[in-house]
C-alpha positions as CSV (number, residue, x, y, z in Angstrom):
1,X,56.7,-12.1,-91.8
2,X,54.3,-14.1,-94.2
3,X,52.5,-15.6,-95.8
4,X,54.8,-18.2,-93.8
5,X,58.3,-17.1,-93.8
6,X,59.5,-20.7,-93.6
7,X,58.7,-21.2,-97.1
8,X,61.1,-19.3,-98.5
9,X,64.8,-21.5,-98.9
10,X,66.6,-17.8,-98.3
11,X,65.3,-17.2,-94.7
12,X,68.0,-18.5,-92.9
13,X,70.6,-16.3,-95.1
14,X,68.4,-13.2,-94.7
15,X,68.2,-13.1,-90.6
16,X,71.7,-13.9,-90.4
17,X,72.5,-10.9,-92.7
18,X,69.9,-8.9,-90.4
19,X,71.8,-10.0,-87.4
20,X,75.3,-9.0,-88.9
21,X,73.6,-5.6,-89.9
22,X,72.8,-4.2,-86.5
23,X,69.4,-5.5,-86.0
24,X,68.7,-6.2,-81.9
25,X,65.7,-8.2,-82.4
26,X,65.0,-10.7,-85.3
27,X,61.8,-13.0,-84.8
28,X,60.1,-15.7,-86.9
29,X,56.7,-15.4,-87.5
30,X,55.3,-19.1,-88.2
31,X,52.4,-21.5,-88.4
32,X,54.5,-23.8,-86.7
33,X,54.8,-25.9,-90.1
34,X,58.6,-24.8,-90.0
35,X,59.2,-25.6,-93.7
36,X,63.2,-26.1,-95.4
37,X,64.5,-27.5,-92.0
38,X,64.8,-24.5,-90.1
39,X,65.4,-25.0,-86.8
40,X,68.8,-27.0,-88.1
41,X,69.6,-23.7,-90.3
42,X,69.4,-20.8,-87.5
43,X,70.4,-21.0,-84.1
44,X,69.0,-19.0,-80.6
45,X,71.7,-16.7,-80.6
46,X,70.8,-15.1,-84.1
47,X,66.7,-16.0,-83.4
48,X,65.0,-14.0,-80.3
49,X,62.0,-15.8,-81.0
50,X,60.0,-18.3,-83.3
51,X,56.7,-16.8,-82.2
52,X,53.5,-19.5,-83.5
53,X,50.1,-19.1,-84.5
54,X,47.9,-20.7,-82.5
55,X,43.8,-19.6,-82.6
56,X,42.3,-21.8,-80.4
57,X,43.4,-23.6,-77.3
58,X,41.4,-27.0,-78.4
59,X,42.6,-28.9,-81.5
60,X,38.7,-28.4,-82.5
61,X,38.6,-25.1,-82.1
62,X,41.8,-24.4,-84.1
63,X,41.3,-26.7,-87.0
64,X,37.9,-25.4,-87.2
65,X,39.7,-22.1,-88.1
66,X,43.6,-22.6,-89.5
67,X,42.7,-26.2,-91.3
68,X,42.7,-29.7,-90.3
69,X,45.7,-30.9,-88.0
70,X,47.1,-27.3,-87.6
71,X,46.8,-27.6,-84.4
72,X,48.8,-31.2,-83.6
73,X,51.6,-29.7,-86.2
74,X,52.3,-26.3,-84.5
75,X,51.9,-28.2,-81.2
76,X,54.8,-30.3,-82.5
77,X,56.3,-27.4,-84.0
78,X,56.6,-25.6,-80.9
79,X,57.8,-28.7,-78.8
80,X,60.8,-29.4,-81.7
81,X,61.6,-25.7,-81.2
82,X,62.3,-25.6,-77.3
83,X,64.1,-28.7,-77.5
84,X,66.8,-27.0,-79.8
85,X,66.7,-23.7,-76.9
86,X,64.9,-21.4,-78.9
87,X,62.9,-19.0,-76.7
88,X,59.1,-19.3,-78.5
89,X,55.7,-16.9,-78.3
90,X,52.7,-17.9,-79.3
91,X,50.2,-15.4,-81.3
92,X,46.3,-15.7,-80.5
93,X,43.9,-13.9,-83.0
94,X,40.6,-13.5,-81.1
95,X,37.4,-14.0,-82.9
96,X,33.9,-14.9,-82.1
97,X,34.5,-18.2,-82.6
98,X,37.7,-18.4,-80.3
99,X,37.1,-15.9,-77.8
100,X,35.6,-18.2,-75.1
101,X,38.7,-20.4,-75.0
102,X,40.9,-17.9,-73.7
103,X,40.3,-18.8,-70.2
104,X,42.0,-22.4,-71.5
105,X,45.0,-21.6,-73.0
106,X,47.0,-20.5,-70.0
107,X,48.2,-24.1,-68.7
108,X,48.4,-24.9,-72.6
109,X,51.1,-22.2,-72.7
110,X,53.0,-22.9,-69.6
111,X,52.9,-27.1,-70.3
112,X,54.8,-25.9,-73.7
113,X,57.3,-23.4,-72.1
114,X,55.9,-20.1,-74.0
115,X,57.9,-16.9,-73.3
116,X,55.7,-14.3,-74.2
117,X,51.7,-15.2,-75.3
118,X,50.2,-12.0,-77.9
119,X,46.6,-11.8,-78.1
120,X,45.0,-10.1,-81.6
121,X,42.4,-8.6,-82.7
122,X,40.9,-9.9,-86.7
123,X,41.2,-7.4,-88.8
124,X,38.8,-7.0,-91.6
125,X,41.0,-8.3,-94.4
126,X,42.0,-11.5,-96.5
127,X,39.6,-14.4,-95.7
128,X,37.8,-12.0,-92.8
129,X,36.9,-9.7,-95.0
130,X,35.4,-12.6,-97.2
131,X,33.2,-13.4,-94.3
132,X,32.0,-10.5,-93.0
133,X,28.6,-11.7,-92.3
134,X,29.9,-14.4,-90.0
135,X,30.6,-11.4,-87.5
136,X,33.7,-12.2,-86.7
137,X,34.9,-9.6,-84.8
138,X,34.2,-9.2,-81.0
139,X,32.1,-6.7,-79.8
140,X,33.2,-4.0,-77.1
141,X,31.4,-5.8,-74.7
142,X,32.8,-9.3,-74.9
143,X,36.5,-7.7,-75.4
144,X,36.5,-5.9,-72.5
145,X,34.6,-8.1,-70.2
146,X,37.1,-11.2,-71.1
147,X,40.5,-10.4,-72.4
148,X,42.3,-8.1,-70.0
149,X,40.5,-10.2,-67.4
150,X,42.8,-13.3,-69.4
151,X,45.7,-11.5,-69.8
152,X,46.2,-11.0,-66.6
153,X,45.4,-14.7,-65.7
154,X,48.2,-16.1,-68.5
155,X,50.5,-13.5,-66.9
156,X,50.3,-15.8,-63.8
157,X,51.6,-18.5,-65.3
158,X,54.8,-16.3,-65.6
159,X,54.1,-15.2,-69.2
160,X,54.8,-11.9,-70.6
161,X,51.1,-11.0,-72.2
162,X,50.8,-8.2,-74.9
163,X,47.0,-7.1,-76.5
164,X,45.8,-4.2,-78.2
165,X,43.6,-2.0,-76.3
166,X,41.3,-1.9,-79.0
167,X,38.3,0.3,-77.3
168,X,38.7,3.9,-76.2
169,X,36.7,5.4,-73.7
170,X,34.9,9.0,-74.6
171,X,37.1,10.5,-72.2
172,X,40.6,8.4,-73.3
173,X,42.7,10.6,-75.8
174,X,43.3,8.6,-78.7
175,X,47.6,8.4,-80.3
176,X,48.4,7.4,-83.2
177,X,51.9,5.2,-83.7
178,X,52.7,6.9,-86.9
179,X,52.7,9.8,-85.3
180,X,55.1,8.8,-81.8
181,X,57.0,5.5,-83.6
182,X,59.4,4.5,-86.4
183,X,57.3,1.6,-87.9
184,X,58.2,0.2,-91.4
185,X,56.4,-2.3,-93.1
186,X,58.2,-3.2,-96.3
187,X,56.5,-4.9,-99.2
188,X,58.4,-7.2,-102.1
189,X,56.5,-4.4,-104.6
190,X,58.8,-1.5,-102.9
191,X,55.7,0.1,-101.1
192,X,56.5,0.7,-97.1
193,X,53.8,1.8,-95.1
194,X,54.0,3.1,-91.2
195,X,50.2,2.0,-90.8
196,X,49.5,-2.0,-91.1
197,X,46.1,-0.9,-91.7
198,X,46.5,0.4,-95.1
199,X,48.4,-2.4,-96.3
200,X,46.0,-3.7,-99.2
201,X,46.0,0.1,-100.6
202,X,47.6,2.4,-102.2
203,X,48.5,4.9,-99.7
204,X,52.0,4.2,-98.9
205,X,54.1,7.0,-97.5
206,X,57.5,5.7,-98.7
207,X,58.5,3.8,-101.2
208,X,61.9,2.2,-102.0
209,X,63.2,2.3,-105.6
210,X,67.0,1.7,-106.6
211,X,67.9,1.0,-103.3
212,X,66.6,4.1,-101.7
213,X,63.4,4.7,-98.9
214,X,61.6,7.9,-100.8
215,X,58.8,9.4,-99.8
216,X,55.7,9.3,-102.1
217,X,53.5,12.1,-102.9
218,X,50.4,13.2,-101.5
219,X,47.6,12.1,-100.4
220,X,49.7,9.1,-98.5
221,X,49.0,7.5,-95.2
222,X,50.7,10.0,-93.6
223,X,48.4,12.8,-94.6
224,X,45.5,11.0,-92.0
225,X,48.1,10.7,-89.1
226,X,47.4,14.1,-88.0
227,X,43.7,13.9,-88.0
228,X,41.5,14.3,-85.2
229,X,38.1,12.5,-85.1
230,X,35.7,11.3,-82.0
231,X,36.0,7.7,-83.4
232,X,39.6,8.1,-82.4
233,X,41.9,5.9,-85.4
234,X,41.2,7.4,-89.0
235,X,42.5,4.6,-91.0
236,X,40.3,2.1,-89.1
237,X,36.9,5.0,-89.8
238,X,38.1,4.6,-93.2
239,X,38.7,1.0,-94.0
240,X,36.9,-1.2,-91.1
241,X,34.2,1.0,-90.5
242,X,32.3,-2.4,-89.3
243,X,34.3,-1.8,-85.8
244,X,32.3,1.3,-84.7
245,X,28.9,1.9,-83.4
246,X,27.0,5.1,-82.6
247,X,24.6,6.8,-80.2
248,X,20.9,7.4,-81.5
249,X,22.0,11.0,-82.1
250,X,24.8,10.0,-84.2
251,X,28.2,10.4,-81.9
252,X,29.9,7.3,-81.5
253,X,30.0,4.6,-78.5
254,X,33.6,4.8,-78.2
255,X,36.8,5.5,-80.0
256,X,38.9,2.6,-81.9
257,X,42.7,3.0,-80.3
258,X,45.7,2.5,-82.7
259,X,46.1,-1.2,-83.5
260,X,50.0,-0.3,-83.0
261,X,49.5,0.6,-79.4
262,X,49.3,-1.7,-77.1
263,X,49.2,-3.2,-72.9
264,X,52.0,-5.0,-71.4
265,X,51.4,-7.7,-69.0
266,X,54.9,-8.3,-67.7
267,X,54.6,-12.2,-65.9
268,X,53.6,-12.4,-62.8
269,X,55.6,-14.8,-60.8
């Protein structure tokens, strides 16, 4: 994963070494810029899937977002990779400035021959986070009133749709994927953290150093798995406090779910 993966002139060495190793999954994250020649340097039986980044289902919409002629380029992108028989997913980071062209993207998908189609939410990070007062991020309302809705519309098109559930009901238990799953998120600096959250901190559970996965001391990421709070996630009360709202007498609206856990659309044929 990036940054874009692409760019690096080792990629194609480093999933073929993954495949030899045991791994049963291995897929490309990519802005569909597809840098070093890469669809000539891997091939579909190694690659599960070169999955693009696509946030808007208008070239207007997208530029407006991921920079002028993004869109035409991981349009192309796509296209050059289902020609060579790669399967392909597309990744769709919903925002207030995208949200309304969900309801679009659907033929957009099929016309391109998109396995599987992944809606996100924006987290409040990187270039987000430097925009906070654009209110960015969708409000429970407009989440739940239009993407499952969508999801289940793109799934017609005999696409496999996966979202987070973002918004917890009062009465919905709230799980935490650190907690049920064996996640690993492994940094160039040696930090590995289980939640994707607390990337841009220091609270790393595990750490690898001369070619060994240690754990680090406490207070680590792990420490906050365990706790139990009405605004359901921990790490997200902690670092994207922005996401919550609360009742005149102080309790929350509703609990934040685990980003990690999310619904399955499988397509519907």
């Amino acid at each position: 994963m990036g940054g874009e993966p692409t760019l690096h002139p080792d990629l194609p060495g480093a999933v073929n070494k993954a495949k030899s190793l045991g791994y049963s999954s291995i897929t490309i994250d990519t802005n569909g810029y597809l840098f070093h020649d890469i669809l000539s340097k891997v091939s579909p039986d190694v690659i599960d899937y070169f999955s693009f980044s696509l946030d808007g289902a208008t070239r207007k919409t997208n530029d407006m977002i991921r920079g002028k002629g993004s869109f035409d380029t991981c349009i192309q992108g796509i296209k050059n990779a289902v020609l060579k028989g790669f399967s392909t997913s597309l990744i769709y980071t919903v925002s207030t400035k995208n949200i309304n062209e969900l309801d679009k993207i659907g033929s957009l998908l099929k016309n391109l021959k998109i396995d599987r189609f992944f809606i996100q939410v924006i987290g409040i990070r990187g270039k987000s986070a430097e925009s906070r007062k654009d209110k960015l991020q969708v409000s429970q309302k407009d989440w739940l009133k239009i993407v499952p809705d969508a999801a289940q519309k793109i799934a017609r098109h005999g696409i496999t749709v996966t979202y987070p559930k973002v918004f917890l009901s009062p009465s919905e238990p709230f799980e935490c994927a650190g907690l049920v799953a064996d996640n690993y998120f492994i940094f160039p600096n040696g930090r590995v953290y289980r939640c994707p959250l607390c990337e841009d901190y220091p609270l790393h559970s595990m750490v690898f150093k001369d070619n060994l996965l240690s754990n680090t001391p406490k207070i680590n990421e792990n420490d906050f798995f365990t706790l139990n709070i009405p605004e359901g996630c921990v790490m997200n009360k902690l670092i994207q406090p922005e996401n919550l709202s609360y009742n005149p007498n102080g309790t929350p609206k509703y609990g934040i779910a685990c980003c990690m856990l999310k619904e399955e659309i499988r397509k519907i044929q």
